[in-house]
Residue frames relative to the residue before (quaternion, step in Angstrom):
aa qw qx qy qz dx dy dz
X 1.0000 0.0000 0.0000 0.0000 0.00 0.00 0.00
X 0.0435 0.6360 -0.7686 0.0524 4.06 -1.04 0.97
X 0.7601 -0.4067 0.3998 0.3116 2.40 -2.15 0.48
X 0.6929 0.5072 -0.3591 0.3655 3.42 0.50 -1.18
X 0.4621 0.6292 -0.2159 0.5864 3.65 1.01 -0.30
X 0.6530 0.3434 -0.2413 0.6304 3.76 0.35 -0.68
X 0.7128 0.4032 -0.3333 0.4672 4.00 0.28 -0.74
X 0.5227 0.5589 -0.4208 0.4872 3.54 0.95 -0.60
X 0.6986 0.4337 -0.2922 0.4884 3.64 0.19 -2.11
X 0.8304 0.4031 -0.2902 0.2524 3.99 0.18 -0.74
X 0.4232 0.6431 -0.3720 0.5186 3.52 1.81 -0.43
X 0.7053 0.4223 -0.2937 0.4877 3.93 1.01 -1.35
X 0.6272 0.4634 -0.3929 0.4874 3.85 0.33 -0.67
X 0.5290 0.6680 -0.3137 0.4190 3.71 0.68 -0.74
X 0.7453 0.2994 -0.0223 0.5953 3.66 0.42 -2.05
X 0.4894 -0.6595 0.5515 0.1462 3.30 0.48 -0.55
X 0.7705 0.1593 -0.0051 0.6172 3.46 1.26 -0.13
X 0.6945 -0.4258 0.5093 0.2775 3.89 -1.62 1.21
X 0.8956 0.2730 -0.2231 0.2714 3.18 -0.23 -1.54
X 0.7063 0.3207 -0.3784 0.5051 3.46 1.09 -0.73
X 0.4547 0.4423 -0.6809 0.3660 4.22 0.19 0.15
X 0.6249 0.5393 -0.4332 0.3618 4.04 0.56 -1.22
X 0.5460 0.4660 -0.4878 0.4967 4.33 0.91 -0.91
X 0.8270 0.3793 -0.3521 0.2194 3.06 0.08 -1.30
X 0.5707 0.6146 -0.2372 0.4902 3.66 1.10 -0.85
X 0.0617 -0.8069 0.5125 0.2872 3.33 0.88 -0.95
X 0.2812 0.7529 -0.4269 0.4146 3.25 0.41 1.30
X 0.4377 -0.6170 0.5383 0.3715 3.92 -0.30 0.96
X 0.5772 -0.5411 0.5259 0.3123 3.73 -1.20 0.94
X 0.7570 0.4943 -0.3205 0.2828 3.71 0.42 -1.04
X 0.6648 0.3701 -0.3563 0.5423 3.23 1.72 -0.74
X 0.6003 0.5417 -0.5240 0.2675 3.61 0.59 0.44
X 0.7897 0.3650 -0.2211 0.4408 3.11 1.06 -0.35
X 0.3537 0.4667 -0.5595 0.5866 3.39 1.38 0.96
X 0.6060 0.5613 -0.4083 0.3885 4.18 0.25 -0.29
X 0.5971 0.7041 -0.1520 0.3529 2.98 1.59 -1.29
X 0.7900 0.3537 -0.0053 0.5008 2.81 1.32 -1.81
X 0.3825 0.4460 -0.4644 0.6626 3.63 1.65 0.05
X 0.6236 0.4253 -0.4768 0.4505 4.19 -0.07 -0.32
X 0.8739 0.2466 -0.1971 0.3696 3.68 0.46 -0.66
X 0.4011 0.6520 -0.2703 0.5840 2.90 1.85 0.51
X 0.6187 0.4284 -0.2530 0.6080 3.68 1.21 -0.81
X 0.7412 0.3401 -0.2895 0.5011 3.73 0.32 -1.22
X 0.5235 -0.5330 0.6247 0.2272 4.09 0.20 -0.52
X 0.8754 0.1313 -0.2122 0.4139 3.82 0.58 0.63
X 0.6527 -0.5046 0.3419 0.4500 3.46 -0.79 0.13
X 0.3146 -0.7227 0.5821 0.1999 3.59 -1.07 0.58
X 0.6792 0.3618 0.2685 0.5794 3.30 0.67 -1.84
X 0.0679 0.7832 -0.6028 0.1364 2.97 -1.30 1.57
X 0.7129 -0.6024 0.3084 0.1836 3.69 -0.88 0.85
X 0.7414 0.5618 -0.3411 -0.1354 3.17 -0.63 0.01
X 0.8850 0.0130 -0.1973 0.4216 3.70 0.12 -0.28
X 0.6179 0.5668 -0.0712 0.5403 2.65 2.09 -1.60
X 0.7706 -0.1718 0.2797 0.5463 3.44 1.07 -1.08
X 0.5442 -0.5258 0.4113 0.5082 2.97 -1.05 -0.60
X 0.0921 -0.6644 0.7095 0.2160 4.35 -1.43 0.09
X 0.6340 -0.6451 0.3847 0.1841 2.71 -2.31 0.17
X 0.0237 -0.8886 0.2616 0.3760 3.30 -0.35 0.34
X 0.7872 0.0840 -0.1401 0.5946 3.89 -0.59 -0.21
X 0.8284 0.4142 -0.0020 0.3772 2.32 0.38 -2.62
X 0.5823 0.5625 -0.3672 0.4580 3.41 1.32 0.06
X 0.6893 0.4232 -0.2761 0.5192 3.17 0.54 -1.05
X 0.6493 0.4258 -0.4300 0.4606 4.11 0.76 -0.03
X 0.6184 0.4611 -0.3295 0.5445 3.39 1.31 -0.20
X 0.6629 0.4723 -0.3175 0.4864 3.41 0.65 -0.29
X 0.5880 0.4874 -0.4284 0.4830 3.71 1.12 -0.25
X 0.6605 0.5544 -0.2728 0.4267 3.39 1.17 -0.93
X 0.5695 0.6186 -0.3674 0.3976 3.41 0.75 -1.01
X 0.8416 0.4507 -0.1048 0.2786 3.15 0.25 -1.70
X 0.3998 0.5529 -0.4097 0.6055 3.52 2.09 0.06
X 0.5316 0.5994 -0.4534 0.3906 3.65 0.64 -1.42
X 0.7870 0.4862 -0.2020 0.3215 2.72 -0.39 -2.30
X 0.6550 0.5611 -0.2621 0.4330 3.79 0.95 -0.81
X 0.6864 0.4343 -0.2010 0.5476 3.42 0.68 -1.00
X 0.5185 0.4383 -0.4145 0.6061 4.09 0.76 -0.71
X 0.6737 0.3342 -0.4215 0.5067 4.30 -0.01 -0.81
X 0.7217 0.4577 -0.3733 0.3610 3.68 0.07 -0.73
X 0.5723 0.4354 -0.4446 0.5341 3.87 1.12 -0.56
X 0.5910 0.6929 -0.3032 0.2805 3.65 0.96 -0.73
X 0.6101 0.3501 -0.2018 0.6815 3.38 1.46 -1.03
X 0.6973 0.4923 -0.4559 0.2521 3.24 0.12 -0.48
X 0.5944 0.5763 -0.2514 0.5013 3.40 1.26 -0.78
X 0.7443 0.3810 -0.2565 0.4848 3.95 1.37 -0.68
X 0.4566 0.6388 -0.3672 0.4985 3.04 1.62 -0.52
X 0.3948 0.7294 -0.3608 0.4265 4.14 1.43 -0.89
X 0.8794 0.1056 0.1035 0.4526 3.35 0.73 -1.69
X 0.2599 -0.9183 0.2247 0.1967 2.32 1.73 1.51
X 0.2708 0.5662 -0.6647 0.4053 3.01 -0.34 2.10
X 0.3280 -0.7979 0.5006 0.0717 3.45 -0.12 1.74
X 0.2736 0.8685 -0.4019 0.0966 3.53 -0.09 0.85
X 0.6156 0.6376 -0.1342 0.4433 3.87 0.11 -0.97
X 0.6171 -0.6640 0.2852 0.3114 3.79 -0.06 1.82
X 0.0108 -0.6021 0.7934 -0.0892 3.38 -1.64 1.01
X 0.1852 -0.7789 0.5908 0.0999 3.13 -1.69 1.12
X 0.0709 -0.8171 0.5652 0.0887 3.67 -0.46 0.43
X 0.3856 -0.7031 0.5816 0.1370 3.33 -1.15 1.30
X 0.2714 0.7668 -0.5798 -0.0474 3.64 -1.44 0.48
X 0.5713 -0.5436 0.4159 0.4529 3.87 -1.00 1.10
X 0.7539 -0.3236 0.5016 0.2744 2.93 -1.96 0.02
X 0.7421 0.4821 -0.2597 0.3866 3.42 0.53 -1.04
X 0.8369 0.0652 -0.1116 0.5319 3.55 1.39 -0.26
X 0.2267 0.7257 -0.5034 0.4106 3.42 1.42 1.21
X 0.7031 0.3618 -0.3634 0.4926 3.81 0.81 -0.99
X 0.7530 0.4868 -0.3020 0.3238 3.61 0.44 -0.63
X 0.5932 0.5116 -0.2858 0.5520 3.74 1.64 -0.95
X 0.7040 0.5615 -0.3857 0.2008 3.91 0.27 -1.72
X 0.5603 0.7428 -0.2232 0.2907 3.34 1.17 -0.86
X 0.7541 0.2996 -0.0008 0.5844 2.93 1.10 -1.92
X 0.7444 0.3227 -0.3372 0.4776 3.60 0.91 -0.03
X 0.4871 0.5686 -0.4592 0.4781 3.50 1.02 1.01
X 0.6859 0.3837 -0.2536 0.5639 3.38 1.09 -1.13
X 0.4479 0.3636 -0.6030 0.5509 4.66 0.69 -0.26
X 0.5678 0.6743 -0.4636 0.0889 3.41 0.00 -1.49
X 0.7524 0.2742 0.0068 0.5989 3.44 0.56 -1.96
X 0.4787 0.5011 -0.5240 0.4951 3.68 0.97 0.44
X 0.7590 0.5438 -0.0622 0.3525 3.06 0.53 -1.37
X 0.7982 -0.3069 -0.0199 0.5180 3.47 1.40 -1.08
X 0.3787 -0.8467 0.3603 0.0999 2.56 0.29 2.10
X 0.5396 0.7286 -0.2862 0.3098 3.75 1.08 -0.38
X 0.6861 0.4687 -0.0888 0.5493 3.08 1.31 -2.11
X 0.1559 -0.6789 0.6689 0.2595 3.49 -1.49 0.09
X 0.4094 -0.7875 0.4591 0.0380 3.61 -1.57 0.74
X 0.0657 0.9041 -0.4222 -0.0002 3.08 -0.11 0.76
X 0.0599 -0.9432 0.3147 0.0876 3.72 -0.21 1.21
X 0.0382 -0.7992 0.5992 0.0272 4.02 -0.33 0.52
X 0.0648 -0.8864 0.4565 0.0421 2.93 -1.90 0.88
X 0.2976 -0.8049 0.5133 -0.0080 3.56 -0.34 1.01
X 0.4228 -0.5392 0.6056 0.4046 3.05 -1.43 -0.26
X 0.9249 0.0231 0.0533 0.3757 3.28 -2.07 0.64
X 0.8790 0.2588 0.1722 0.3616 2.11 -0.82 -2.66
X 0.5047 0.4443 -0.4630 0.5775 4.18 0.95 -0.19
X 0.7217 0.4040 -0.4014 0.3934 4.07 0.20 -0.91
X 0.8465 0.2926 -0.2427 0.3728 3.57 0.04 -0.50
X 0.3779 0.6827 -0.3962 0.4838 3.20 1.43 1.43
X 0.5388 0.6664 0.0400 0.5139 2.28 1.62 -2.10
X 0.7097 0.3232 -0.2509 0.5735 3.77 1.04 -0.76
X 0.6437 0.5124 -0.3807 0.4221 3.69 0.80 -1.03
X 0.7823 0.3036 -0.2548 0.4806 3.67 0.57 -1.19
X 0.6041 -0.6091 0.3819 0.3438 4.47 1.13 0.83
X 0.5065 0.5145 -0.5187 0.4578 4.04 0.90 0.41
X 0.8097 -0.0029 -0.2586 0.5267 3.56 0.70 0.23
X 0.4222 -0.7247 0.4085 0.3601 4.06 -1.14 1.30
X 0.7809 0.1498 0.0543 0.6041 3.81 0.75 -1.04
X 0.2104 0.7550 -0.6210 -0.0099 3.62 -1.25 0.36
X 0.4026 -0.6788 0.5766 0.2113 3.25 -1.26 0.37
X 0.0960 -0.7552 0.6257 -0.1703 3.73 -0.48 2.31
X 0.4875 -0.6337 0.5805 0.1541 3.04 -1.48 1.27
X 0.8197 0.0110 0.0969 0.5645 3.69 -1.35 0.50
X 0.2380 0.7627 -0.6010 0.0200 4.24 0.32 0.17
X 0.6034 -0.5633 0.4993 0.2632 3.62 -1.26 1.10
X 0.5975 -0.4442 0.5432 0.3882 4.06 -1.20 0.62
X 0.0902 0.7009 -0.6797 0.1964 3.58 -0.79 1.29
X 0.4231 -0.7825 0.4261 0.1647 3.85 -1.15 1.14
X 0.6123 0.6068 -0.1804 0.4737 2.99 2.34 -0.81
X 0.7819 0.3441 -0.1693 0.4914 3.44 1.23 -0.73
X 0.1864 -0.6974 0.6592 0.2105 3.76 -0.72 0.26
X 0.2493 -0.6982 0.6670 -0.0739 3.86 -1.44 1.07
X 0.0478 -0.7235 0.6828 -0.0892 3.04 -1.00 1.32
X 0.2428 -0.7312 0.5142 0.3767 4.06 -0.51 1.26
X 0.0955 -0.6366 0.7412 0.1902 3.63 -1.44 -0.09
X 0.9611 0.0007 -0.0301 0.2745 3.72 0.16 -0.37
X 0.0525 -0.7737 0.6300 0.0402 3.82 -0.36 0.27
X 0.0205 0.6526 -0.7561 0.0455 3.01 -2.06 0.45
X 0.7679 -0.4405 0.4422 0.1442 3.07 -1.24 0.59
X 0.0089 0.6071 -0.7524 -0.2553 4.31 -0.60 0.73
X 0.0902 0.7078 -0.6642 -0.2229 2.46 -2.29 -0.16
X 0.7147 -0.4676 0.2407 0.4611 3.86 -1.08 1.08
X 0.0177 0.8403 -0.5411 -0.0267 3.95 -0.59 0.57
X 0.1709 -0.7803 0.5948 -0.0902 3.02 -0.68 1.45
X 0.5784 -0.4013 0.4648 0.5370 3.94 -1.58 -0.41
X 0.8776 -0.1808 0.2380 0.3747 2.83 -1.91 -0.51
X 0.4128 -0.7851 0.2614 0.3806 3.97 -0.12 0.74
X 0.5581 -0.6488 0.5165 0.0301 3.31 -1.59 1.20
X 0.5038 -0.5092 0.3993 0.5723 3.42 -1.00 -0.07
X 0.6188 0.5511 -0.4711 0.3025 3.62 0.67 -0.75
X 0.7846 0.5313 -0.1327 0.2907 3.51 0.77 -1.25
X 0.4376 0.5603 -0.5382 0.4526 3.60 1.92 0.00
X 0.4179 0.4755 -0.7322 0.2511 4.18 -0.33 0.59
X 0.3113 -0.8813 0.2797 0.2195 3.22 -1.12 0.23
X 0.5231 0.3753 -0.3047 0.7019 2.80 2.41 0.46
X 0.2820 -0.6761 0.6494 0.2042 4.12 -1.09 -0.23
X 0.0942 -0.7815 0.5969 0.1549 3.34 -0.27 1.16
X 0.4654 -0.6246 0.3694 0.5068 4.03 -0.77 1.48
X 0.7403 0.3028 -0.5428 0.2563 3.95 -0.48 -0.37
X 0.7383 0.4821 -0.4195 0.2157 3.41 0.52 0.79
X 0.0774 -0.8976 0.2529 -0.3527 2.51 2.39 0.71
X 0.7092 0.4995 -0.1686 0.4680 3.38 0.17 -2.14
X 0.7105 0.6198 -0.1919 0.2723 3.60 0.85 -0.34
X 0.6563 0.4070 -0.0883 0.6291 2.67 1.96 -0.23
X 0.4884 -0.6788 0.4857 0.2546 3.84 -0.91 1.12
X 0.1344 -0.8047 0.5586 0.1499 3.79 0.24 1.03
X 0.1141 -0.4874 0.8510 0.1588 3.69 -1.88 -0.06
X 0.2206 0.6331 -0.7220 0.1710 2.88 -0.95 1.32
X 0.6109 -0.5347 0.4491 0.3731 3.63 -1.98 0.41
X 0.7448 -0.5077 0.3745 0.2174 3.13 -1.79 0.84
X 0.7237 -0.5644 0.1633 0.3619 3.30 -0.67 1.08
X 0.6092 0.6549 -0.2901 0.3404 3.26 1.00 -0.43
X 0.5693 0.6554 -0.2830 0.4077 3.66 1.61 -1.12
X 0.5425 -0.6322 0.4309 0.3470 3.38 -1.15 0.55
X 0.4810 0.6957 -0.3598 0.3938 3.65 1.17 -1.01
X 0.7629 0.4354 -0.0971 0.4679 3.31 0.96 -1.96
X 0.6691 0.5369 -0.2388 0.4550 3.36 0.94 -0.48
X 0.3146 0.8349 -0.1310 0.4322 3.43 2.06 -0.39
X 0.7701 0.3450 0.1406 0.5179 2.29 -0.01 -2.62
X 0.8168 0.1110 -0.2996 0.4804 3.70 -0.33 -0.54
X 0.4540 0.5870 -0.5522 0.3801 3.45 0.24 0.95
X 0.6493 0.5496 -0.1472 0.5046 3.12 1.10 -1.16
X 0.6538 0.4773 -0.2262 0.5418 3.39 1.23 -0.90
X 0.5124 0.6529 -0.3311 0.4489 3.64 0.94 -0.58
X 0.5899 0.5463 -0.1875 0.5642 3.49 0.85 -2.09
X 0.8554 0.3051 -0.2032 0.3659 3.50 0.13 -0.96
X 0.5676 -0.5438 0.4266 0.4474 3.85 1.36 -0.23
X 0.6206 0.6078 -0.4489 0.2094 3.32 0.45 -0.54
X 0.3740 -0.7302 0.5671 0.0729 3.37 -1.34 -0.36
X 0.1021 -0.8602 0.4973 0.0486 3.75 1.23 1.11
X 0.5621 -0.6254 0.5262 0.1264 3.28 -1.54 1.32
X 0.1353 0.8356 -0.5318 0.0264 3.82 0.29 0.05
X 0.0972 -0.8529 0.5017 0.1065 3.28 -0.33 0.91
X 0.7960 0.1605 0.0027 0.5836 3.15 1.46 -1.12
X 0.2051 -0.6838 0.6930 0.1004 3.99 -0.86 1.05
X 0.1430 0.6595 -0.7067 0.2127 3.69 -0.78 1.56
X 0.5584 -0.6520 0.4898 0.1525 3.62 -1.28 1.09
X 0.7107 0.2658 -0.1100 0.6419 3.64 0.29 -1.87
X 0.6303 -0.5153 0.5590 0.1572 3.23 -1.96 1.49
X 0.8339 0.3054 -0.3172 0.3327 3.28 0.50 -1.05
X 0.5347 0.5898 -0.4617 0.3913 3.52 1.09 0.29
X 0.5154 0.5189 -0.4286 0.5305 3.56 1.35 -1.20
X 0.7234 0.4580 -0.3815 0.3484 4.06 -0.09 -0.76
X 0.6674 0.4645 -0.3475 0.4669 3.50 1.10 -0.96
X 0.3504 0.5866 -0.3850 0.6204 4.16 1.42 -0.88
X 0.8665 0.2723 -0.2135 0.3597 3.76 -0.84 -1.21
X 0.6364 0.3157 -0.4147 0.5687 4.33 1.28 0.07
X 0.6079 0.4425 -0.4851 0.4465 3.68 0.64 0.19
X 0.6149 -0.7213 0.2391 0.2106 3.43 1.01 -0.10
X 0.4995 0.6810 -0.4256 0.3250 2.97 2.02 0.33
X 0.7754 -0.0049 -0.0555 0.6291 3.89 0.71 0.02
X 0.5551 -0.5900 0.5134 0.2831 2.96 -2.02 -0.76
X 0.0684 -0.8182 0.4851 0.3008 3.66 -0.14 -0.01
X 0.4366 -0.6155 0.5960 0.2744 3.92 -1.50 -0.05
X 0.0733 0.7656 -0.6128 0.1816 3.81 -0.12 1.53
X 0.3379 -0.5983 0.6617 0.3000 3.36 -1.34 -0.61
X 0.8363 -0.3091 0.3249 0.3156 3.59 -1.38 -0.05
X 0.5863 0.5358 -0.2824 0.5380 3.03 0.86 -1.28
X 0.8425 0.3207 -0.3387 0.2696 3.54 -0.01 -0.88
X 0.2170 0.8624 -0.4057 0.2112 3.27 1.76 -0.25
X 0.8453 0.4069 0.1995 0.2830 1.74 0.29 -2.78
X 0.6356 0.5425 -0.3281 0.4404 3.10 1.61 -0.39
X 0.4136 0.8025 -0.1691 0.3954 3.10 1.64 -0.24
X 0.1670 -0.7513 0.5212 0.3688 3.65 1.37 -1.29
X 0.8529 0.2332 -0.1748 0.4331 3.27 0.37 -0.35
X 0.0580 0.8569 -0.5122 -0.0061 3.56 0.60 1.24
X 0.4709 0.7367 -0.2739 0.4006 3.60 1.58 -0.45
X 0.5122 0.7356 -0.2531 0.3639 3.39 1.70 -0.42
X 0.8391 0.0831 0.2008 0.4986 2.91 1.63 -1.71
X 0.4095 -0.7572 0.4226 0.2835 3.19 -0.75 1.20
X 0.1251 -0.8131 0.5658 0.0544 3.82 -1.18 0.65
X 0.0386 -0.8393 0.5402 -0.0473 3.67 -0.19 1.65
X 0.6111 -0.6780 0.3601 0.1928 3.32 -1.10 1.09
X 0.2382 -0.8421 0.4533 0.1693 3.77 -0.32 0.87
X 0.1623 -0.8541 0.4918 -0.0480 3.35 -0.45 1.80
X 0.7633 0.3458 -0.2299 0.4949 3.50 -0.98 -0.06
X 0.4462 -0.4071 -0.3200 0.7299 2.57 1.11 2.14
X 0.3958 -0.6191 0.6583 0.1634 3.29 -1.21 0.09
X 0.1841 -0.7415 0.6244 0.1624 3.73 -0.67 0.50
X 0.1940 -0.7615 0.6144 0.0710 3.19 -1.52 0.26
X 0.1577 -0.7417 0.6122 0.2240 3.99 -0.35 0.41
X 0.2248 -0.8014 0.5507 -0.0627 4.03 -0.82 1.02
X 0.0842 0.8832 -0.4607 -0.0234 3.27 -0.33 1.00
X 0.3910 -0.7966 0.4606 -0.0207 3.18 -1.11 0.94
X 0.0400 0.8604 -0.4466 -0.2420 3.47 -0.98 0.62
X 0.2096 -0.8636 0.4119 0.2017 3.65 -0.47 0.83
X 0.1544 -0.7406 0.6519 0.0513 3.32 -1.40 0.05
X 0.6545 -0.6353 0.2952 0.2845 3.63 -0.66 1.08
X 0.4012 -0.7870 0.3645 0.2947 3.57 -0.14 1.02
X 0.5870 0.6442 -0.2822 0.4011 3.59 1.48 -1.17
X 0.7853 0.3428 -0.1095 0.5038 3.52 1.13 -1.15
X 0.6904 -0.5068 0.4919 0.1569 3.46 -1.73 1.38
X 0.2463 -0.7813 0.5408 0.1911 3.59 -0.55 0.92
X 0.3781 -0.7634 0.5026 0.1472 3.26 -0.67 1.08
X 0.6984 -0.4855 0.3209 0.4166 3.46 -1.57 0.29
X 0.6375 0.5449 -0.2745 0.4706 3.25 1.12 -0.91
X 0.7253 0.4378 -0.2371 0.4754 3.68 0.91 -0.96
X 0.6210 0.3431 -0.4829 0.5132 3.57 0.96 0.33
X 0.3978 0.7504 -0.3485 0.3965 3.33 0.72 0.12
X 0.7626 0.4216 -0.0598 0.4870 2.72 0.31 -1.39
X 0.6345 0.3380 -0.2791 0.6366 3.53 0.67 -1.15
X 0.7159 0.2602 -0.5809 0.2869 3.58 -0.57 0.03
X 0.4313 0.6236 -0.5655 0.3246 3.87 1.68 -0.53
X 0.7706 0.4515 -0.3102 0.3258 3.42 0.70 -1.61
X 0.6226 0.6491 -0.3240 0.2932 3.04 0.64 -0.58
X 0.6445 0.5860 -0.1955 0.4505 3.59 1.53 -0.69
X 0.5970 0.4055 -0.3159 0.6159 3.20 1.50 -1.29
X 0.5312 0.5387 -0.5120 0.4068 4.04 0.25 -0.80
X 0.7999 0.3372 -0.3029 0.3933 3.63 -0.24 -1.30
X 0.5475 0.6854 -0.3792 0.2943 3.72 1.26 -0.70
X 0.6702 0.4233 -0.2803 0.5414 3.36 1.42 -1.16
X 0.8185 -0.3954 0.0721 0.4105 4.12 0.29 0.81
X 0.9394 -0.2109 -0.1729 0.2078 3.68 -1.20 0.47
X 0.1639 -0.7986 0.5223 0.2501 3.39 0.87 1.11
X 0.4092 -0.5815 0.7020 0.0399 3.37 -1.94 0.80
X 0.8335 -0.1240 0.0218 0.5379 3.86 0.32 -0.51
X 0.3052 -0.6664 0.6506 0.1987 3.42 -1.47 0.02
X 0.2793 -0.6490 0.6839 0.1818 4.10 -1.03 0.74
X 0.7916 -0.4918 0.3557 0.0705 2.82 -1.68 1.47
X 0.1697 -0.8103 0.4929 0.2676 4.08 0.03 0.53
């Protein structure tokens, strides 16, 4: 078993498939999956299973694959640390961001990125919330930016931004010309909102709780852009912010009114594993993100240089 081997086995479990770890590696497909099979040939079990779609993990894969991907992390981190020496900031960092501000951030923080450090390479993935700041605690991702994130011992959070929800509907009705939503009338409306687990949702019916209410959920839908596409066919309403409007292309679709009487806010945060030493490269980065984050509207705090 080598490292190079581990990066092979973890590029495939990733994609999900031979042929596209072999594009991405640039590596002929056959010799990736002879590496594959010297990996499961060295350890004594299967790694990696068939089937229509590709290939999945099994057990013993997926416990090797949890492992790998610390390795593989900690070998890059001796890596910068050693260029960081001569202070040249180079050697791979991953950064996690939601959906709701992946289309609007990935752009601009690829192109500062390689402006900025032309040395290091970047690599970006997105999840919700609650996947990223696993993802940071357990080292598969170095820094991400998490909405509303729950008290964790493994990660440390710094806010950078808030905004405002408000009740989103279609194109505006007679019901919808108020121009704020005070939350105990909320209950009045058939929501689409994410599954209990989201931070948004977790938010909201807290807040409702505090207040007595009782929130109308008709529909539990994950991706934003389905809840938005659900809420212009007319089957409910959903509780977003701006950002998702707009992240949306087509904010012109739908009307967005400010919830008053409390007022909510959505807060975002960026974290970074509490256990692990921030590297040259990882402060980097986080002040990169940090600049575009506040750029897109009302920073709340600033992190220590």
């Amino acid at each position: 078993m080598n490292l190079k081997q581990l990066e092979y086995f973890v590029r495939v479990a990733e994609l999900g498939s031979f042929s596209k770890a072999a594009l991405i590696l640039n590596i002929a497909q056959p010799a990736l999956s002879k590496q594959v099979r010297l990996l499961e040939t060295a350890l004594r079990v299967t790694l990696l299973t068939r089937n229509g779609r590709g290939v999945v993990l099994t057990d013993s894969g997926q416990r090797l694959f949890d492992h790998s991907v610390g390795i593989l992390q900690l070998v890059a981190h001796a890596t910068e640390e050693m260029e960081a020496a001569r202070d040249v900031p180079s050697g791979r960092i991953v950064i996690g961001l939601p959906p709701s501000m992946g289309r609007r951030l990935t752009l601009p923080l690829v192109e500062n990125f390689r402006r900025t450090l032309p040395k290091a390479r970047l690599a970006i993935v997105e999840g919700l919330s609650t996947h990223l700041t696993e993802w940071i605690a357990t080292g598969r991702v170095d820094l991400g930016l998490v909405l509303n994130p729950e008290p964790n011992p493994a990660i440390e959070v710094t806010p950078v931004h808030e905004e405002p929800l408000g009740l989103v509907g279609p194109v505006p009705g007679k019901k919808d010309k108020v121009a704020v939503v005070p939350l105990a009338e909320l209950v009045n409306y058939p929501l689409i909102l994410p599954e209990r687990s989201h931070a948004l949702r977790k938010l909201l019916e807290t807040q409702a709780a505090l207040s007595g209410l009782k929130l109308n959920v008709v529909l539990e839908v994950s991706s934003v852009q389905s809840i938005l596409d659900l809420v212009a066919a007319g089957h409910g309403y959903a509780v977003l912010s701006q950002t998702a409007l707009t992240a949306s292309g087509r904010p012109q679709e739908f009307t967005l009114r400010p919830l008053a009487k409390p007022g909510l806010t959505s807060t975002f945060f960026i974290a970074v594993s509490a256990h692990k030493p921030m590297t040259p490269l990882g402060r980097q980065a986080f002040r990169l993100l940090q600049e575009l984050v506040v750029s897109t509207g009302a920073p709340i705090a600033k992190r220590d240089s």
